[in-house]
Steps between C-alpha positions, in 0.01 A plus 500: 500500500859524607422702748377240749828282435619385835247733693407395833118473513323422802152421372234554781138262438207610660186324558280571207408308180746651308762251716463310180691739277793533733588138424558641140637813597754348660636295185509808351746668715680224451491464138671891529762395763355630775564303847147421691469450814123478612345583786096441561242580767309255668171599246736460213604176619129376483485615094849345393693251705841643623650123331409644172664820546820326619518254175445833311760701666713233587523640866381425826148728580458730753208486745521637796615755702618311801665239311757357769732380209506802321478746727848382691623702256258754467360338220237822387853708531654296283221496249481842537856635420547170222205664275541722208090537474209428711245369277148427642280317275194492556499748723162541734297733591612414858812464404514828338329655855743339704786630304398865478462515894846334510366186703737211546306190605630274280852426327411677163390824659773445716771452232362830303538721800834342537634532157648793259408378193254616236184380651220437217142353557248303231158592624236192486143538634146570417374765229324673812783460759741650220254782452481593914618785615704390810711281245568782242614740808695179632661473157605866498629441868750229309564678227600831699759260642695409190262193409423383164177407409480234186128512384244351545348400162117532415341192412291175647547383835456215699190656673323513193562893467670706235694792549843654662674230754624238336872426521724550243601204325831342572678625200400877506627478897847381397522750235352757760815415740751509276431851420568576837836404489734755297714273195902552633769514305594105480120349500490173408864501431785187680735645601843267563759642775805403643687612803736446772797302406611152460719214664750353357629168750844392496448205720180411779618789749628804263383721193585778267226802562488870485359794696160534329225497750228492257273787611517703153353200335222450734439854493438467146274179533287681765482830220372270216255317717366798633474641080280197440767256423530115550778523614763159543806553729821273519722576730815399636574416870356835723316588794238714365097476561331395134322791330078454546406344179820416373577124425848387652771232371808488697771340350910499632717490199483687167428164321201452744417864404509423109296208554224655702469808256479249191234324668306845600470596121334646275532831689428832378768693702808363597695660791866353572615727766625186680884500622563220305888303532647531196727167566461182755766227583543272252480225717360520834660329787252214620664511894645814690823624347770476737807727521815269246854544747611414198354788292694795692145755550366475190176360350470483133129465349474480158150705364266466244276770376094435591253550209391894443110516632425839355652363132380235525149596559557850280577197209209323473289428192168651767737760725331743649577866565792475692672684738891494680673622770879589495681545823775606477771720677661711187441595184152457588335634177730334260464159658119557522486576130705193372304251695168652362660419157617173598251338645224641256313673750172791464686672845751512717522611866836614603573525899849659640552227732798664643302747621423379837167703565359338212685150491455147618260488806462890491104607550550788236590515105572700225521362162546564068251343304658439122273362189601422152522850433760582751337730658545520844203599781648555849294379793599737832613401794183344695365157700538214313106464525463862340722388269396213374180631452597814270673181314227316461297807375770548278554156341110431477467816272801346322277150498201615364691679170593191375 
């Protein structure tokens, strides 16, 4: 189930019997790699204590309402806009009542008036109450809303009854989720990126550096989170806000950057549009520099080339599909082609950095896409957002031939 993988499930527990299942249900998410956070009424509370749920989920419970901690930051907001899915399980017939007349007395109602997500309730109650006629019209209420209804099963209940109104068990709920949740492009798939550029020091106060600003390559980690990705991002020295649900390394020089993507693998994708230095002092300087009279104006550094990332990487007895960038300011195509070649790559991405609409720092690119083939796809001029996710469309189909 692939499909739940790093969904954000807010699991609502309401007070009936069925409590007991939730404990379950929630290691189930979890064994999909979902993320559960749990919130329970004050009747659910009395079935399942909210310290269970928290050893299950591994997070903090939510209670109430009028929680002065959490609600300094509007803590139901928060729970609101974090969740993928609403699940309620069991869910009451009071709960159920409450819902459909869009009552918000407590925090869960409160969060699912609050939130956009898919909103799905587990029904739990008595053969009889199931049965009712004021349920079934409050069900079609919900259901007329865009909610999703997962069972109930027929069977033996606590009561002593048989018949319709017994929850689903855990299993069949996490399977009923995940087929609310579409399976993108790069599901289940890490996905390794680099951006920005590096630093190269010549002594404590200066460095060697270059105009990247790094948004391209966030761009792109924000595109293959959002098609389902894990998605690991190493980036150079920027100001730009981390991608939701992207893991970030920062690192300063290109043998910091080598290190950190070693580390990250194995990787299924590997993304080096990074501005990486090509060389770095061979020696750097442990004080200040100061200006030699006895030099004339000159300052001679002698250079030494920094290991190749993408090659490296591109080399490796486990590499995965990987993917370059060429910048470069003429002869674009040519250049693009020969590093493809070079550096064994599945793609290259070749940017006319001398372009200025579309260079360094610009909000807007354009770009070739070359594979093995040599074929060329051109990528019009757009935001580097847009962009980068017609890329990622592009590489993931690329992906998932291999």
């Amino acid at each position: 189930m692939q499909r739940l993988y790093r969904k954000r499930i807010v699991l609502g527990v309401g007070g009936g019997i069925a409590a007991y299942k939730s404990a379950e249900l929630v290691r189930r998410l979890k064994d999909h790699g979902a993320e559960v956070r749990v919130v329970m009424t004050k009747g659910g509370a009395e079935f399942i204590t909210p310290l269970t749920m928290q050893a299950l989920s591994g997070h903090p419970v939510h209670l109430d309402l009028l929680d002065p901690a959490a609600e300094a930051a509007m803590g139901h907001i928060d729970l609101a806009k974090w969740a993928d899915m609403v699940l309620i399980a069991p869910a009451t017939a009071d709960l159920i009542a409450r819902l459909a007349q869009g009552i918000a007395n407590d925090l869960l109602t409160t969060v699912v008036l609050a939130t956009d997500a898919i909103v799905a309730v587990a029904p739990a109650m008595n053969q009889a109450m199931w049965r009712d006629p004021s349920v079934q019209a409050n069900l079609q209420t919900l259901e007329s809303r865009d909610f999703r209804t997962f069972g109930p099963a027929s069977g033996s209940q606590a009561c002593g009854d048989v018949g319709y109104g017994r929850m689903l068990e855990p299993n069949d709920l996490a399977q009923s989720a995940a087929d609310c949740f579409q399976r993108l492009s790069l599901t289940g798939k890490h996905v390794l990126i680099t951006a920005g550029p590096t630093q190269e020091n010549i002594d404590p106060v200066r460095y060697i550096t270059n105009h990247s600003s790094g948004k391209m390559g966030f761009s792109l980690a924000q595109a293959a989170a959002e098609a389902g990705a894990r998605v690991t991002l190493i980036t150079g020295p920027v100001n730009l806000q981390t991608p939701d649900r992207v893991s970030r390394i920062d690192v300063v020089s290109a043998r910091d950057m080598l290190a950190a993507c070693e580390a990250a693998m194995p990787c299924d994708l590997f993304i080096a549009s990074a501005a990486v230095a090509d060389y770095r002092p061979e020696v750097v300087a442990p004080h200040k520099l100061k200006k030699d009279p006895t030099n004339g104006d000159g300052l001679l550094l002698q250079m030494v080339r920094n290991p190749d990332i993408l090659a490296t990487i591109a080399q490796r007895p486990d590499r995965p599909f990987s993917v370059g960038f060429a910048a470069e300011t003429e002869r674009l195509l040519d250049y693009a082609a020969r590093k493809l070649k070079d550096k064994n790559l599945d793609l290259i991405i070749a940017n006319d950095v001398a372009n200025p609409s579309i260079g360094f720092n610009s909000e807007e690119n354009a770009c070739s896409v070359i594979d093995r083939g040599l074929h060329t796809t051109l990528f019009a001029q757009t935001s580097k957002a847009k962009i980068a996710r017609q890329l990622m469309t592009f590489i993931a189909e690329r992906l998932n031939q291999v």
